[in-house]
N, C-alpha and C positions, 0 to 999 in steps of 0.2 A: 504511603504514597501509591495512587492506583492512575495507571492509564487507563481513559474509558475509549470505547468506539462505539460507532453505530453505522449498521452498512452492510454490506454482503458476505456473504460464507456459501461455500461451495465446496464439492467435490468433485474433483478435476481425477480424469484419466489422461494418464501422458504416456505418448506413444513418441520413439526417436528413430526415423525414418533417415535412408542414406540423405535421399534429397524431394524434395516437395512435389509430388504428382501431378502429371497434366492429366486436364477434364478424362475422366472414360477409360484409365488405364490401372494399374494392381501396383500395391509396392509394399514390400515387405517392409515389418513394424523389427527394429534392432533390439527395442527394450520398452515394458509396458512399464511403467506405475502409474498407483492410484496412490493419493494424497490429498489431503484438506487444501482447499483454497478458498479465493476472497481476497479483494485488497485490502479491506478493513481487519479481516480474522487475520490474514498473510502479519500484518503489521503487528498487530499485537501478539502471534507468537513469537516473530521478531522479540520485541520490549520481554516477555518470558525467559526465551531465550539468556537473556541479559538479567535476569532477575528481578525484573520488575513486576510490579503488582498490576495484574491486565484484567478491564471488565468487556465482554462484548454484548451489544447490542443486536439481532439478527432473526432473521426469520427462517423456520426449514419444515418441511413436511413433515409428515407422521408414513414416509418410506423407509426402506435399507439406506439411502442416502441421507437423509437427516439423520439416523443413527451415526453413520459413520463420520459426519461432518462433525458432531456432539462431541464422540471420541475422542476424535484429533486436535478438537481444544482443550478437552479435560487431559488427555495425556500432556498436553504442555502447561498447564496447570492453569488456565486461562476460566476466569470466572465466567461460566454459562448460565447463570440465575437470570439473565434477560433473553437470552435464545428462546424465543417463541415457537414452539411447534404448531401448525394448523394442521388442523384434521383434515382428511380424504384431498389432500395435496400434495403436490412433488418439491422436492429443496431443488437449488438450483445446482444444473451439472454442467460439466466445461469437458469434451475432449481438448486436450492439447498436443499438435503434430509440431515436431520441433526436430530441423535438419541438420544431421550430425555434423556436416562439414564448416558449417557457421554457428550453430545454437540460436539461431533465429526462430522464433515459433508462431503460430497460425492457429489462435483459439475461436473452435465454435460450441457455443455457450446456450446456458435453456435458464432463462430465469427461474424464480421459483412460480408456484401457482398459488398461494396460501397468500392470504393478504397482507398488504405490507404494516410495517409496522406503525402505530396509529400514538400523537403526541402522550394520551394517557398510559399507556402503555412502559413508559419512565415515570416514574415513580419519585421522590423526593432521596431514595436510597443509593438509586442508582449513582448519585451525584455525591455520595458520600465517602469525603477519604478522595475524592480525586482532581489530581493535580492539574493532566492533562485531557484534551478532548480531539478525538479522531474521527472524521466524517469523510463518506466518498457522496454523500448526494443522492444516492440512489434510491432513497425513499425518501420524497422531498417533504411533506407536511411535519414526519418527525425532526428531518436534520435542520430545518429552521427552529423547530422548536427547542431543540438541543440546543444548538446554536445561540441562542439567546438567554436560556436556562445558565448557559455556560457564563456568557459575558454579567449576568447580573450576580453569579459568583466570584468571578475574577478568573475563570480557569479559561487559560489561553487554549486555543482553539486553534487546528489545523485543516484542511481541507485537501484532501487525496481528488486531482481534479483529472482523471485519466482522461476523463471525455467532456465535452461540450455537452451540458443535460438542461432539461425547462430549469432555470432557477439558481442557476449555477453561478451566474456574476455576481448575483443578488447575495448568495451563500455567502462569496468568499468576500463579501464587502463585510459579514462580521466573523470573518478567521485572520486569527493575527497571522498564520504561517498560509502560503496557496503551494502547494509542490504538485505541479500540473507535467502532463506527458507533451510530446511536440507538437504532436495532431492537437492536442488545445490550445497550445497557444497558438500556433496556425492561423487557428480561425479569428484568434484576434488579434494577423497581421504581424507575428513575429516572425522574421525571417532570418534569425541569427545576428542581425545588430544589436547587439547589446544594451547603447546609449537611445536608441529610439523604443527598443517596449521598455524600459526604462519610466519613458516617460509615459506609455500605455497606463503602464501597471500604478504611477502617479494620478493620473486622471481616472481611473476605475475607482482609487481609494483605496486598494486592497495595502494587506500589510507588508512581510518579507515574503520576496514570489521566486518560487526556482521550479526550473522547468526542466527536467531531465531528456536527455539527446542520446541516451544510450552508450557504443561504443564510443562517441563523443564525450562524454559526462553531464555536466548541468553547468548551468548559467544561472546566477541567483542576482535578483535585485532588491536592496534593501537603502528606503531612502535612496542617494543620489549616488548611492556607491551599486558597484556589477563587479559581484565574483567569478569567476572562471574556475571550474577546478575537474580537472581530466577524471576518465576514470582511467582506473589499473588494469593491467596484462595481465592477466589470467588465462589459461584454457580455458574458454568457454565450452561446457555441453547444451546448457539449456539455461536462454534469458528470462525464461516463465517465473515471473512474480517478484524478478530485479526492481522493479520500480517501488514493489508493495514492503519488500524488506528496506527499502530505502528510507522509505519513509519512518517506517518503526523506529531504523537505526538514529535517524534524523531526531527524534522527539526523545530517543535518550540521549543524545549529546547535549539538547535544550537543557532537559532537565539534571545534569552536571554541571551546568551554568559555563560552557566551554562558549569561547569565543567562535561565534559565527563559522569562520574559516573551518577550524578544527572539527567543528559538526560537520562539516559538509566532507570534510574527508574522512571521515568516521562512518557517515551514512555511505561515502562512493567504495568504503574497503568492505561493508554490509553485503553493498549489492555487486560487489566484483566474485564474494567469496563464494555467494549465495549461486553464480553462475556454472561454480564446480561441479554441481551436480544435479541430476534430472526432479524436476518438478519446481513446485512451489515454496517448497520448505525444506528438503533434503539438505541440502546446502546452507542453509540459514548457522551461522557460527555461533558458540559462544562466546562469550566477554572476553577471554583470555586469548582464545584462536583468534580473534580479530585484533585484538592488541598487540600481540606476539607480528601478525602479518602487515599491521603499521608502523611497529617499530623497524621492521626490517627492511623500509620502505621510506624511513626515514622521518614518522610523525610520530611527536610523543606527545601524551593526551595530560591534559596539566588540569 
């Protein structure tokens, strides 16, 4: 059984500042790390994490950063055979400033330079052995292409929809799962009533749509039903890539065949645990730490 993705990878430097600087003035950095990101990579070393069989899809230069973004997928044992490297191009890098007193963070980010990934480019192998399909959009001619690849297979299909992108409606008209950030649904007029994008998310055609609120948790609407499900207390340090292990965590619950409900607390203990600590992935649990932390919380995973 293999998770696949296609989407971004990055190398993020995180720096944890007392609190967020005005224009023109100096502030001392509390704690640096450097760590792999990406909400598509993020996710599936989430699903690693957890044991599962993970393929990514992704593009990165032929720099120190594409080295080291390669790394941080091969040390969590996450299949790199689709990682494209382009010659005499940059992978894409992310400062991340993130204020100790909330764990709020402020990412400025460099796409890659190398071109993106092109539909020939997946192969008939890539597709082989997997169950599920993970897409952020970010390089649209392949993620349609996937996208459909998927559906004439039967492999359900999810859509990481952090932003509003060209194509993006379009996308998630063929992903069974849409797990969208608030600024996306925003734009299409959700305002925390549940029973009206309800009905949005009805008229779009899209499949099961949850839309993460953060220290709020997420709002899921499937068919005529809307879940609600908090997230947990934690000390937060750093919310950088909460949304991206959510998702991971989200797509192994599916594939447990756990009722709906259960995924979604399963993915909110994910990304509650994930906020323990700095960066993108530091924090990310294994199966048993996140088990142990929903039991004592009161959720048992059936």
């Amino acid at each position: 059984m293999v998770v696949a993705g296609v989407g971004q990878c990055s190398l993020d430097l995180c720096a944890v500042v007392g609190q967020y600087p005005q224009v023109d003035t100096k502030e001392e950095v509390l704690q640096w790390e450097e760590q792999g990101g990406g909400p598509v990579a993020t996710a599936l070393v989430t699903l690693a994490r957890f044991r599962v069989a993970t393929r990514f899809a992704g593009v990165v230069g032929d720099d120190e950063a594409g080295y080291k973004i390669l790394q941080s997928l091969l040390m969590e044992h996450v299949d790199t055979t689709y990682l494209v490297e382009r010659p005499d191009s940059m992978s894409q890098r992310a400062f991340v400033a993130t204020e100790r007193a909330t764990g709020k963070r402020t990412i400025f980010w460099q796409r890659a330079t190398g071109a993106e990934l092109a539909p020939d480019d997946l192969d008939n192998d890539f597709f082989r052995g997997v169950k599920f399909l993970l897409l952020d959009g970010r390089m649209k001619e392949v993620s349609f292409a996937a996208a459909r690849k998927a559906k004439e297979l039967n492999i359900p299909v999810m859509l990481d929809a952090g932003s509003m992108r060209d194509g993006m409606l379009e996308l998630a008209q063929l992903c069974d799962y849409v797990v969208g950030s608030e600024p996306f649904a925003r734009e299409l007029g959700w305002n925390g009533d549940g029973s009206a994008f309800a009905e949005v998310v009805r008229q779009l055609g899209w499949g099961t749509t949850t839309i993460t609120v953060g220290e709020r948790g997420s709002y899921t609407y499937h068919g005529f039903r809307s879940i609600h499900v908090p997230a947990y207390e934690v000390e937060v340090v750093d919310t950088n890539g909460a949304g991206d292990v959510f998702h991971g965590a989200y797509i192994a619950g599916i594939l447990q065949g756990w009722d709906l409900e259960t995924v979604l607390y399963f993915a909110s203990g994910a990304a509650a645990l994930k906020c323990t600590r700095v960066g993108g992935r530091a924090g990310i649990p294994d199966l048993m730490t996140l088990v142990r932390f929903l039991e004592h919380r009161g959720i048992k995973l059936t």
